[in-house]
C-alpha positions in Angstrom: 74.8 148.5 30.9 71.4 150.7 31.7 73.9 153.7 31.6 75.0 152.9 28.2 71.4 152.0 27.2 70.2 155.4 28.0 72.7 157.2 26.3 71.8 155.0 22.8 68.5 156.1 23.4 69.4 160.0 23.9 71.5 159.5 20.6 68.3 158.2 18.6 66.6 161.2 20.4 68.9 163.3 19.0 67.9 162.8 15.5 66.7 165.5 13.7 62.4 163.7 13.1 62.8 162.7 17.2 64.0 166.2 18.2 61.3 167.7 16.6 58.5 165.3 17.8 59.6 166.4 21.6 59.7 169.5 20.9 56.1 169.5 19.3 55.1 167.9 22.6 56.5 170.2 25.0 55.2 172.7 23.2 51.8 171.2 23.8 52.3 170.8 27.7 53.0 174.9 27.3 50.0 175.1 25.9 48.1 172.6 28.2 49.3 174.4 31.3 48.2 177.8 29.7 45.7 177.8 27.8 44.3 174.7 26.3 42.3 173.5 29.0 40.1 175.3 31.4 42.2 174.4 34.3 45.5 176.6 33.6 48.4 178.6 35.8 47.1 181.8 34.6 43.3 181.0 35.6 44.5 179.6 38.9 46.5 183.2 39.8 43.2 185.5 38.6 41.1 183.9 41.2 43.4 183.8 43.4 46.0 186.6 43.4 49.0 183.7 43.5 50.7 181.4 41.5 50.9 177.8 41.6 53.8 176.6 44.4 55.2 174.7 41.8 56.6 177.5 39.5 58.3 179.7 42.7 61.9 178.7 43.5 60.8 178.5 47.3 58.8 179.3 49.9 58.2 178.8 53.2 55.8 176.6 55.0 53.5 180.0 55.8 53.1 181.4 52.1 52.6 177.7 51.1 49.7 178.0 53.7 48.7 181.2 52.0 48.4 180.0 48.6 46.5 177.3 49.6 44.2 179.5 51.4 43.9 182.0 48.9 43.4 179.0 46.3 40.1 178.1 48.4 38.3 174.6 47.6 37.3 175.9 44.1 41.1 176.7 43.6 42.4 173.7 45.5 39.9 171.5 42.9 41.6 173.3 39.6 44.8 173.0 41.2 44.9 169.0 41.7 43.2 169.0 38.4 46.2 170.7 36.9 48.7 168.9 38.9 47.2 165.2 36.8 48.9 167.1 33.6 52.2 168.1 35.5 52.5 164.2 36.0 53.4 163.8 32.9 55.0 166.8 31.9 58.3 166.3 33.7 59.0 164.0 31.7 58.6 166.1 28.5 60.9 168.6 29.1 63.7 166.4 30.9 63.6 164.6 27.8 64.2 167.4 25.9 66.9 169.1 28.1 68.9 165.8 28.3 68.3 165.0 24.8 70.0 168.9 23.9 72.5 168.0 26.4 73.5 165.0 24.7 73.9 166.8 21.6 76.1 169.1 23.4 78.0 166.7 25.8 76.7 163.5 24.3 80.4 162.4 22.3 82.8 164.1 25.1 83.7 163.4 28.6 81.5 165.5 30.2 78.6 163.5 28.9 77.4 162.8 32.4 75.5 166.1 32.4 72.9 164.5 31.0 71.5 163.4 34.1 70.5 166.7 35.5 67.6 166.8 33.7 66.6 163.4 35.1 67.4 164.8 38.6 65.1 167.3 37.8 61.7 165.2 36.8 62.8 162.7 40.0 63.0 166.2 41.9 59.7 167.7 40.3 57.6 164.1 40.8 58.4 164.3 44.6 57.5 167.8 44.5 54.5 167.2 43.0 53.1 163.7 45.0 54.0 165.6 47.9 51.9 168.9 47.5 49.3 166.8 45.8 48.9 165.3 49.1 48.6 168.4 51.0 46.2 170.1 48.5 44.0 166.6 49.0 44.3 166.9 53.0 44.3 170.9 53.3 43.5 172.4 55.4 44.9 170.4 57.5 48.6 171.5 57.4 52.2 170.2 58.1 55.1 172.6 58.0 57.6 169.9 58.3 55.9 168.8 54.8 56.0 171.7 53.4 59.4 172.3 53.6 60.0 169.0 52.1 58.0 170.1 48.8 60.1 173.5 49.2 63.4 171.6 49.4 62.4 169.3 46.2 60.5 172.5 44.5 63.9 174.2 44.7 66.4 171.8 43.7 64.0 170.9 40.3 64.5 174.8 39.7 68.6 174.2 40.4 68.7 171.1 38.0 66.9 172.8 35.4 68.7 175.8 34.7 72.2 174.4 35.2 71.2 172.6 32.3 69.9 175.5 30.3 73.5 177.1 31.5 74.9 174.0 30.2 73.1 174.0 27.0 73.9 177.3 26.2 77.6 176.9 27.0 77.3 174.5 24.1 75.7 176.2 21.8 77.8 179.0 22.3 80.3 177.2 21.8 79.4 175.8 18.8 78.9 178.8 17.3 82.2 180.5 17.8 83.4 176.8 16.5 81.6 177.5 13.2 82.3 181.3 13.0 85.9 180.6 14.0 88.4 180.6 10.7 90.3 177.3 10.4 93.9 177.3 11.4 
């Protein structure tokens, strides 16, 4: 029944008003992460000289080591700072890739691919608790840790763009639906 439910909501999410409204607020978690507060990715890498773990695809339990020392305490500060707006944001954009995956999928028998954005923000949370906690306790330093966040950091990366594969599939296909004469 909680299956269903969640699909009825992705349907109502799909509406044109609701669409829009998540839309609006991912585009203001883009903007939060770069720009709108003082704490941002791009500030982060310029005193630094590396990016946050969070946006590579992997990495190993040294480099994780190495951002975190090239970070420093003043880095290690802006980063947990910033890391209290990434605990929201997964749930932004998963919303809005399962919400364009439901209008893609939503009415067909492949509708399941709607999860893989919710695989993606349960992937992304761990990801984040997990280097939270090492940014709190570094530099004290567990590689078996850091391969967990590696593993989780990786598969949020995997979730996400099958589903932007997905959604363009859809789209595509739409189109050449549209531009396609009737037979």
């Amino acid at each position: 029944m909680r299956i269903n439910a969640f699909y009825g909501f992705l349907e109502k999410a799909s509406r044109p008003f609701w669409l829009g409204l998540i839309i609006v607020i991912y585009l203001l978690f883009q903007y939060a992460f770069n720009g709108m507060f003082s704490v941002t990715t791009s500030h982060l890498k310029q005193i630094s000289g590396y990016s946050i773990p969070d946006l590579m695809f992997y990495y190993t339990p040294a480099q994780l080591k190495t951002v975190f020392q090239h970070f420093g305490e003043a880095g290690i500060k802006e980063y947990l700072n910033l890391q209290l707006i990434d605990m929201v944001y997964p749930v932004s954009y998963s919303l809005l890739l399962a919400v364009l995956l439901y209008i893609g999928y939503g009415k067909t028998k492949y509708r399941t691919v709607v999860w893989l954005p919710v695989a993606a923000a349960v992937s992304d949370y761990t990801e984040n608790f997990i280097l939270r906690s090492m940014a709190i306790h570094f530099p004290e330093f567990n590689d078996t840790t850091a391969r967990f966040a590696a593993f989780f950091t990786s598969w949020k990366w995997i979730f996400v763009a099958i589903s932007i594969l997905l959604i363009l599939f859809a789209f595509v296909n739409w189109a050449v639906k549209k531009v396609k004469p009737a037979a």
